[in-house]
C-alpha positions as CSV (number, residue, x, y, z in Angstrom):
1,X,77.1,8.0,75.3
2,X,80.9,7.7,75.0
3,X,81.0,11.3,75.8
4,X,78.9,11.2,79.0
5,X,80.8,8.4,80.7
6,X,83.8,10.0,80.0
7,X,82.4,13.1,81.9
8,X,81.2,11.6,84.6
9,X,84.7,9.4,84.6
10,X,86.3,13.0,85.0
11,X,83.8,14.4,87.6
12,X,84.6,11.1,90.0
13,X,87.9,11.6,89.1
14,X,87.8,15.0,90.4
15,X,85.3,14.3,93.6
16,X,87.9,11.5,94.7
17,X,90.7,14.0,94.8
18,X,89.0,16.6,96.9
19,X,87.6,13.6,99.2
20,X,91.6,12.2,99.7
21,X,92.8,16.0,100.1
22,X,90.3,16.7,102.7
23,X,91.7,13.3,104.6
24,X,94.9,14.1,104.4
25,X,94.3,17.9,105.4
26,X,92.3,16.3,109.0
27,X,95.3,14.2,109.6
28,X,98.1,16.8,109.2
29,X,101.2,16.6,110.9
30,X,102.3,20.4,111.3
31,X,100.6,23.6,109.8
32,X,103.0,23.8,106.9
33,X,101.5,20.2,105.9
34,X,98.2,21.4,106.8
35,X,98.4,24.9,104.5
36,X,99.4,23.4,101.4
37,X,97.0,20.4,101.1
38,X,94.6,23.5,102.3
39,X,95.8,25.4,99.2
40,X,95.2,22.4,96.9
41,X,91.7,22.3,97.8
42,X,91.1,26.1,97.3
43,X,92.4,25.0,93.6
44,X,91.0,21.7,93.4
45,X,87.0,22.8,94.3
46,X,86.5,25.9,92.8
47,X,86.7,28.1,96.0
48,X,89.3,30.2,93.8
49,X,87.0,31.5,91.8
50,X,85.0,32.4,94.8
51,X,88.0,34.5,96.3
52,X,88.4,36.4,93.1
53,X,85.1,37.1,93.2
54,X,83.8,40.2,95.4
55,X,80.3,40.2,95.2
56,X,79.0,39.1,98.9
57,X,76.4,40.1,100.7
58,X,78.2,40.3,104.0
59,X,80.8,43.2,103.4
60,X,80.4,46.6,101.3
61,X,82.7,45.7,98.4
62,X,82.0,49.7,97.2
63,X,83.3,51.0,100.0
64,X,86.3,49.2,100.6
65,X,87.2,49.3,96.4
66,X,87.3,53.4,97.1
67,X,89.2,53.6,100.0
68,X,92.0,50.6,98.4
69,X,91.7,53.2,95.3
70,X,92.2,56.3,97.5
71,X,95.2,54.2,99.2
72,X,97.1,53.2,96.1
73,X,96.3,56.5,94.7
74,X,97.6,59.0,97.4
75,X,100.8,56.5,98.7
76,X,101.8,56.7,94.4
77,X,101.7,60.3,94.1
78,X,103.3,60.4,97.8
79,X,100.8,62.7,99.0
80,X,101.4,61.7,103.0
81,X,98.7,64.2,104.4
82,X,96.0,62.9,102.1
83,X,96.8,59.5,103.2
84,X,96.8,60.4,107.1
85,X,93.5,61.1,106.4
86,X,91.8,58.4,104.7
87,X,93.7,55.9,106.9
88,X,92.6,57.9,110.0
89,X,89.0,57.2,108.8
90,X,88.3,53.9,108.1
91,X,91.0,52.6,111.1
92,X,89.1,49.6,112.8
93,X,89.8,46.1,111.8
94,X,85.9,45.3,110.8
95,X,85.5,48.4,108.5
96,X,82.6,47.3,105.9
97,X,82.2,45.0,107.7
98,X,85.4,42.9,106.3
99,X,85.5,40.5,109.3
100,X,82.3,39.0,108.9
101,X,83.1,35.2,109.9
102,X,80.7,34.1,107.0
103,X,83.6,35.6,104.7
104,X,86.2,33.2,106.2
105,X,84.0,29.7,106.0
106,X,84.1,29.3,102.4
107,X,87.8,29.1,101.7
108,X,90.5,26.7,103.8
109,X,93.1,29.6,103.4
110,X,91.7,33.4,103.4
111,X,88.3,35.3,102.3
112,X,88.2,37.1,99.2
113,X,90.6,39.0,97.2
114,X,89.8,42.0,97.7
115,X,89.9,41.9,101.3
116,X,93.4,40.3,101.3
117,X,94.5,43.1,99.1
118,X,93.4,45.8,101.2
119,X,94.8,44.5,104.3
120,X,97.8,44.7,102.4
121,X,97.9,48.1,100.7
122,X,96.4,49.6,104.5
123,X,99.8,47.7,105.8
124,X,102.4,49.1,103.2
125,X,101.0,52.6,103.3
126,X,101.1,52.7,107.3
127,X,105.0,51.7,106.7
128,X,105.5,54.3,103.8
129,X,104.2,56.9,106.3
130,X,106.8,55.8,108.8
131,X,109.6,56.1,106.4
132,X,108.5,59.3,105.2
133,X,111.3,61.8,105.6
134,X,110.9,64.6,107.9
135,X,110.8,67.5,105.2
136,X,107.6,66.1,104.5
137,X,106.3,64.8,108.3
138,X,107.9,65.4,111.3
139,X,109.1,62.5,113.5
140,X,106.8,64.2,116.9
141,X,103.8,63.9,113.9
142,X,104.0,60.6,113.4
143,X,104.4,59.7,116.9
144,X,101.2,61.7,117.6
145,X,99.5,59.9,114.6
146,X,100.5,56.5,115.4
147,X,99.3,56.9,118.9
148,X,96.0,57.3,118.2
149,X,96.2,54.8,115.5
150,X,97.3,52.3,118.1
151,X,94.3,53.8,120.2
152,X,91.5,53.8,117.6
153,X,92.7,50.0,116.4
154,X,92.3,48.5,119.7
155,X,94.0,44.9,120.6
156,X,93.1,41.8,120.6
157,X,92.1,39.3,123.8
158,X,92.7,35.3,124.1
159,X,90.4,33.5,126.4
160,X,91.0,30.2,127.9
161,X,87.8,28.4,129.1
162,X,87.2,25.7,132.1
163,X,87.9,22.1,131.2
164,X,90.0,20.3,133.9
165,X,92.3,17.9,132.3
166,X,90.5,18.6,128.9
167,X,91.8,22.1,129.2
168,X,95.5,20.7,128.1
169,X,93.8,21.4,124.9
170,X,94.6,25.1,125.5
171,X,98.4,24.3,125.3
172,X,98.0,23.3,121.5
173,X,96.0,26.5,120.7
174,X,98.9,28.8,122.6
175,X,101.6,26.6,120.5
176,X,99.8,27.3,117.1
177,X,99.4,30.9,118.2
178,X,102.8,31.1,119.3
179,X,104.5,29.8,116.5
180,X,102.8,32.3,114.3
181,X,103.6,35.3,115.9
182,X,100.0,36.1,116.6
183,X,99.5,35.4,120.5
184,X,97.9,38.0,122.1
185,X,99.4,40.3,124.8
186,X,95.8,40.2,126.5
187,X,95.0,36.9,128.2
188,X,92.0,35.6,130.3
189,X,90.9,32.1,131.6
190,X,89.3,30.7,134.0
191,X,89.5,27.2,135.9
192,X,91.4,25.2,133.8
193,X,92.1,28.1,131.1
194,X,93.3,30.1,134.3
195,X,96.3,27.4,134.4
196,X,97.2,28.3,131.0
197,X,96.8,31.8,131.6
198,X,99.0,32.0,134.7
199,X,101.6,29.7,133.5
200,X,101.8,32.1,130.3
201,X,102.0,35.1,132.5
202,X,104.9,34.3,135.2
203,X,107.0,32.7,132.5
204,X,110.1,34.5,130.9
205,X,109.5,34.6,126.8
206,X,112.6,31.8,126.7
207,X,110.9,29.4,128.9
208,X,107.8,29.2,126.3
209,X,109.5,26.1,124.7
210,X,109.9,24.2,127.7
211,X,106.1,25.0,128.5
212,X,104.6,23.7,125.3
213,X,106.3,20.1,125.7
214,X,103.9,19.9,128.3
215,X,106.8,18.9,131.6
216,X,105.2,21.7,133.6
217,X,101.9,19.9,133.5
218,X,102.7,16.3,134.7
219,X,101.5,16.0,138.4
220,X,98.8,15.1,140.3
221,X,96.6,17.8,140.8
222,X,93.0,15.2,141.5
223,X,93.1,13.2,144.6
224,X,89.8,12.6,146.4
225,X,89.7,12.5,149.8
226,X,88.9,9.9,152.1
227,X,86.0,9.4,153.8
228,X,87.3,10.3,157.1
229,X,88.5,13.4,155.4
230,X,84.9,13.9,153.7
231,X,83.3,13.9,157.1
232,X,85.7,15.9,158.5
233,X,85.1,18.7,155.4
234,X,82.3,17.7,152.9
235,X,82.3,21.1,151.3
236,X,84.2,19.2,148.3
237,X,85.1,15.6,147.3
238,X,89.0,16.1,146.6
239,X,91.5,17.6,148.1
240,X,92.5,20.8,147.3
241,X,96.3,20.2,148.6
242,X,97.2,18.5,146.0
243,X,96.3,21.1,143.2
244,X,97.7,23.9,145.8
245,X,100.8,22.7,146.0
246,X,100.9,21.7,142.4
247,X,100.1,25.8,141.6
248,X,102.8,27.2,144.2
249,X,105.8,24.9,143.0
250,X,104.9,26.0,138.9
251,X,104.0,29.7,139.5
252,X,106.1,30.4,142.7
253,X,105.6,33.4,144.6
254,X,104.4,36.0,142.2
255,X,101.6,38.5,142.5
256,X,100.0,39.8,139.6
257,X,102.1,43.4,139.4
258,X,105.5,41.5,139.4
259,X,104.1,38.8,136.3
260,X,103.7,41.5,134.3
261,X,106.7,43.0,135.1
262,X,108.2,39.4,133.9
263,X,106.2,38.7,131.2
264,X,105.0,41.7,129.7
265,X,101.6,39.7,129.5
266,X,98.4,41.4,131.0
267,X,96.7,38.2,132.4
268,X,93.5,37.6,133.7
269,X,91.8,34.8,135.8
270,X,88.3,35.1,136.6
271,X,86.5,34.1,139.6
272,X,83.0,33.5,141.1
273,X,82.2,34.3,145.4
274,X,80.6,31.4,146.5
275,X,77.7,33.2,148.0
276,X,76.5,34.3,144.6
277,X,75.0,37.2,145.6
278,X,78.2,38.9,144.8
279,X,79.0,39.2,141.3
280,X,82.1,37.6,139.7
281,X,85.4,39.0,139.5
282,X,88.0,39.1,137.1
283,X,92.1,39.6,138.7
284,X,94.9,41.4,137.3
285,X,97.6,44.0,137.9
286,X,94.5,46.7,137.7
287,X,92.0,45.2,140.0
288,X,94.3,43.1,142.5
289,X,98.4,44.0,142.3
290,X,99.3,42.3,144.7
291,X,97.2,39.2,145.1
292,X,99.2,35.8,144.7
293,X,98.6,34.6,141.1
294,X,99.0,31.4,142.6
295,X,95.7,32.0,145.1
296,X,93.3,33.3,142.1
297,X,94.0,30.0,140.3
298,X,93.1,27.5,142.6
299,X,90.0,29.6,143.4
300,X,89.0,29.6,139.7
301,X,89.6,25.9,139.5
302,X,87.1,25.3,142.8
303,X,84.8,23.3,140.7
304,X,81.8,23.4,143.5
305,X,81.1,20.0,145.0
306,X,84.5,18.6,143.6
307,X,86.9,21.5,145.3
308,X,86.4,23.1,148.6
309,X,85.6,27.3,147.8
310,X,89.1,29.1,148.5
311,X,90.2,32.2,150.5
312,X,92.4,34.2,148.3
313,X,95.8,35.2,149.3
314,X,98.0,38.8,148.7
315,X,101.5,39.5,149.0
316,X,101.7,43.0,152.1
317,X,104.4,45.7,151.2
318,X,106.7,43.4,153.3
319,X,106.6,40.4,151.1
320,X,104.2,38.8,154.3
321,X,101.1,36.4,153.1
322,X,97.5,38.5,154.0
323,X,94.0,37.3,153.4
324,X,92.6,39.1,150.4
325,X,88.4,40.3,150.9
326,X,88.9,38.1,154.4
327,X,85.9,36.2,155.3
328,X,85.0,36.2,151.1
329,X,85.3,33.0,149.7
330,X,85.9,32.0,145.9
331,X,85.1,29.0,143.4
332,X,85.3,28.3,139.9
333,X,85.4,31.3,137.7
334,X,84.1,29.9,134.4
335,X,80.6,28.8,137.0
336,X,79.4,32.6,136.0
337,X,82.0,34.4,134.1
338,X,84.1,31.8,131.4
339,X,84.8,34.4,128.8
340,X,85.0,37.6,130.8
341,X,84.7,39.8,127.8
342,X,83.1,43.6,128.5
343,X,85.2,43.6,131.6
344,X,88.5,42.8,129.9
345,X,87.2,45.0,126.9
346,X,86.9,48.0,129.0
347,X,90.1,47.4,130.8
348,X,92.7,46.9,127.6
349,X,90.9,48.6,124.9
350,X,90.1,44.9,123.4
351,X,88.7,45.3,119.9
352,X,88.0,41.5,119.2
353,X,88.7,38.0,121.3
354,X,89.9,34.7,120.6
355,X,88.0,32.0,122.5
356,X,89.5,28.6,123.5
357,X,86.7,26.8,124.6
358,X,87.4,23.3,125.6
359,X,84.6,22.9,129.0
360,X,83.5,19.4,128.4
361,X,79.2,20.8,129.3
362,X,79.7,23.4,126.6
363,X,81.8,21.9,123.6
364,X,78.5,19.8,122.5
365,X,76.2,23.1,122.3
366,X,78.8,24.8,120.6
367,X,77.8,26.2,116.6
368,X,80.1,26.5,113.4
369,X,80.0,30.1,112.6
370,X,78.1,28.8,109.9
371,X,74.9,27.3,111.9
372,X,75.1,30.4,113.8
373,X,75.1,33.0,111.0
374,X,72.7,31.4,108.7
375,X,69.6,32.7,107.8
376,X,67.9,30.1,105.5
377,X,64.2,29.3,106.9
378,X,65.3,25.8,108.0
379,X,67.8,27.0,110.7
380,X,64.9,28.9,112.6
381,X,63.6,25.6,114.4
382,X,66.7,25.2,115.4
383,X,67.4,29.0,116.8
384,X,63.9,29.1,118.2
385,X,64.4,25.5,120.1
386,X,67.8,27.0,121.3
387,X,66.6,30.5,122.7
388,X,63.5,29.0,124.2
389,X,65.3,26.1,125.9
390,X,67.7,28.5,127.4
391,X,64.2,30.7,128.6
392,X,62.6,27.8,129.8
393,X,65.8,26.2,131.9
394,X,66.2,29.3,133.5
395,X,62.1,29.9,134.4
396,X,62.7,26.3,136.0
397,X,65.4,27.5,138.4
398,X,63.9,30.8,139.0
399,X,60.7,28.8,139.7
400,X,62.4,26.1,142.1
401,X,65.0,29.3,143.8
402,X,61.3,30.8,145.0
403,X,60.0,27.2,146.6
404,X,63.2,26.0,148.2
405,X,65.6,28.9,148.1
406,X,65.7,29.3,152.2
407,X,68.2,26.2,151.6
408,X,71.4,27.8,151.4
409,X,73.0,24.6,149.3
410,X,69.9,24.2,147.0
411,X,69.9,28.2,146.7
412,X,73.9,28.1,146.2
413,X,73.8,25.4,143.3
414,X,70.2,26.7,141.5
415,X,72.3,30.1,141.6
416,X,76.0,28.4,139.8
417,X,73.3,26.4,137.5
418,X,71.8,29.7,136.3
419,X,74.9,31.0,135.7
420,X,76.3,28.4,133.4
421,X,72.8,28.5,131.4
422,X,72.9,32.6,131.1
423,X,76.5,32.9,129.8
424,X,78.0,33.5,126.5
425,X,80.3,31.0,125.0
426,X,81.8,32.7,122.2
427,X,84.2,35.1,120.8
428,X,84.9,36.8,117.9
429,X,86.8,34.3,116.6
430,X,86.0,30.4,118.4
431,X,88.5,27.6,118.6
432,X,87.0,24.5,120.0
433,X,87.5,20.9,120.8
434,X,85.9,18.0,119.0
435,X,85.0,15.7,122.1
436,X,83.7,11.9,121.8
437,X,82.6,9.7,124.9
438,X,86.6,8.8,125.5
439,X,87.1,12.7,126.0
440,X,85.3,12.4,129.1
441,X,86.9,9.7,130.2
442,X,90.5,11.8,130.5
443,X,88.2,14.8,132.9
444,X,89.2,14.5,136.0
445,X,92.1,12.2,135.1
446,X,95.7,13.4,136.7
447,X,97.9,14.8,133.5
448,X,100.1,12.3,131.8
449,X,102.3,12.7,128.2
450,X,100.1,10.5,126.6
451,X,97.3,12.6,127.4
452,X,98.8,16.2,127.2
453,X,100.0,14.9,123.8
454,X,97.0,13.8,122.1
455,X,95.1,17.1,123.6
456,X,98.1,19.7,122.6
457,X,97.6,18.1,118.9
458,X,93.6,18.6,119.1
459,X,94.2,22.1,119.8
460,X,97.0,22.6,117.3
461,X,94.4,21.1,114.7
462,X,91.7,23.0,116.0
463,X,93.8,26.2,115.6
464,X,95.4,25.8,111.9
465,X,91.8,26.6,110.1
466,X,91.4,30.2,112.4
467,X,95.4,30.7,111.7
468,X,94.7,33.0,108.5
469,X,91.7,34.3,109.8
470,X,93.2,35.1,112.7
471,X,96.3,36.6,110.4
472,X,94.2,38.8,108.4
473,X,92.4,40.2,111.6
474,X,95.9,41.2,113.9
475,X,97.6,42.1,110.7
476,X,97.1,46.1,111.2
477,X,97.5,46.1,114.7
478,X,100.5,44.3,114.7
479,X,101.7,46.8,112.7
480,X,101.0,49.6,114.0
481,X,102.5,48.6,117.4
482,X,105.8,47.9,116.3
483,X,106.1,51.4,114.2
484,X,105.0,52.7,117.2
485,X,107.5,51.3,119.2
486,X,110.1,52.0,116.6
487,X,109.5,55.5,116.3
488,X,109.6,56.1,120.6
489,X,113.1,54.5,120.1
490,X,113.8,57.1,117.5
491,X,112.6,59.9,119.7
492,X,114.6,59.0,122.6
């Protein structure tokens, strides 16, 4: 008897400890805080043993034990050529299938062992080929090779969704990001996330600093119009002035050619045409060089009914302001296109996306890679009442667009409606506010510290449990692009 209350003295013990770490891990201060309570509870529950482990049934552990044995083996007996070759074949960043998110649920820091330590060993021999002397490759061989390396590995994408106010949240996930080294070059948003994304791409790399303490964001961009101004223009209940003027005095006059000639960033804000028989467009240095970047904002924050739709504005050869697709108007780009991903994909050679999704009709719907990756019998009411509902809201609007479609306003807002219902809200990798009924409170709410302050934090917090994840995934590519860039130096 003794014996068994001093067990289960020991078990509370040990379930108290894990219950005070994981407080203290939702209430950390800074990531370094947040890491090492995370590494206690790796310790503390077990998960440890689950890391050493590599049995799992969502990555071939045979196939990436040979090639990490092939790796050490070749890079030892410094055969170069034998290792071009193996590295050349398995060169994507979800070979066997290593970036399964189900691998990076069960630990707070990292996925197993084995994974860790082959991102590793793929990263040291891609360095020893680099230093290898050029008796044994040349220095035009390795260029070549780590071309197509850079190539074959793609890059990744960061994608900001709509949120007004809510989407200061984005600001916390670029600081996390930022801080880490592991913010993409790639950026897209739309509405709110287009804010983030513009103010990202027109900045120089030093003004970063002042941008996360959140002084570019206090103004008021909501200011609803009077009623003599509603019935002079009811196409919108506030006036777009405000945020106009807001967008012109932070991002000045800069098309999307000469951000990324500042910035080095390629950014991208997506919009939706207001008669939505168009499809939606996604801007950039590629599609639209010389269209205002200040222009494509404001027309992806056109919230329909709140915002008037916008004309967008380019930059002529002689620095004078033209209508850009005159007579084509624009609203809010995350109404039909929030995470532009095959267009972006197809334009940067994108192998996987970050999403920062913080649009206040969305964040509730929103599944844990976990709920969405299970496969257990008990999730399948779930999945079924999700696919169906989706099905049968957009049967509804289908249904009502054939009765009272000849309605230009009904048929514009049944169309926006459909397109919010058909999207896809995730990424490869999702970061995404935790919202309660005060959330909704701060929506439409003109930016304040307190405000930008609490939401920068959410999105730091959000951000630390992806930050290894995230890690594991740019690793390679990382790599790659500054041995690349090295070596062009060298060549020169």
């Amino acid at each position: 008897m003794l014996k068994l209350l001093s067990q289960h003295a020991i078990n509370f013990q040990h379930a108290y400890k894990i219950k005070r770490l994981e407080q203290q891990l939702v209430h950390a201060n800074n990531y370094d805080e947040w890491k090492e309570i995370a590494q206690q509870l790796d310790e503390t529950s077990g998960i440890q043993a689950w890391k050493e482990d590599d049995e799992s049934t969502y990555f071939d552990r045979d196939v990436i034990a040979h090639r990490l044995f092939l790796l050490k083996k070749y890079k030892q007996q410094g055969r170069v050529k034998d290792l071009l070759g193996i590295l050349h074949e398995g060169l994507t960043y979800d070979v066997a299938n290593i970036c399964h998110p189900m691998l990076f649920v069960v630990s707070y820091l990292g996925t197993k062992k084995i994974i860790e330590d082959y991102i590793d060993t793929v990263d040291q021999s891609l360095k020893y080929i680099a230093a290898a002397s050029d008796e044994v490759i040349s220095l035009d061989e390795k260029v070549k090779f780590f071309e197509l390396c850079k190539t074959a590995y793609g890059q990744p994408a960061l994608m900001f969704s709509g949120g007004a106010t809510l989407g200061l949240f984005h600001s916390g996930v670029c600081k996390a990001l930022k801080e880490h080294d592991l913010l993409p070059n790639v950026l897209s948003g739309s509405s709110a996330g287009a804010i983030m994304t513009a103010m990202l791409g027109t900045l120089d790399s030093e003004k970063f600093n002042a941008l996360s303490t959140g002084d570019q964001f206090y103004s008021q961009v909501f200011q609803f119009k009077s009623l003599k101004m509603l019935l002079k223009d009811p196409s919108g209940f506030t006036d777009v002035n405000y945020l106009k003027t807001f967008l012109q005095e932070h991002l000045g006059d800069i098309t999307f050619a000469e951000a990324y000639e500042k910035s080095g960033l390629d950014i991208n804000i997506a919009v939706a045409p207001y008669n939505a028989s168009q499809n939606p467009r996604v801007l950039n240095r590629y599609m639209s060089p010389d269209l205002m970047i200040w222009s494509a904002v404001l027309a992806s924050c056109a919230v329909p009914i709140l915002f008037s739709p916008i004309e967008l504005v380019a930059k002529r050869y002689d620095g004078k302001h033209v209508p850009f697709m005159k007579n084509t108007r624009w609203v809010d780009g995350s109404v039909r296109s929030d995470f532009p991903q095959e267009k972006i994909a197809r334009l940067y050679n994108v192998n996987y996306s970050i999403a920062s999704q913080a649009n206040p009709h969305v964040v509730p719907f929103m599944q844990s890679d976990v709920e969405r990756y299970r496969q257990d019998l008990l999730s399948w009411p779930e999945r079924i009442v999700r696919r169906q509902g989706k099905v049968f809201a957009k049967g509804v609007m289908d249904f009502t667009r054939e009765r009272v479609g000849a309605v230009p306003q009904v048929r514009r807002l049944l169309d926006h409606g459909y397109g919010i219902v058909d999207q896809y809200y995730y990424g490869d990798i999702n970061i995404i506010g935790k919202y309660n009924l005060r959330h909704y409170g701060y929506l439409l709410q003109n930016p304040t510290p307190e405000i930008f302050k609490k939401l920068q934090k959410e999105g730091e917090r959000a951000t630390w449990p992806k930050l290894s994840m995230i890690e594991i995934y740019a690793r390679i590519g990382k790599t790659l692009t500054k041995i690349h860039a090295d070596l062009l130096k060298d060549e020169s």
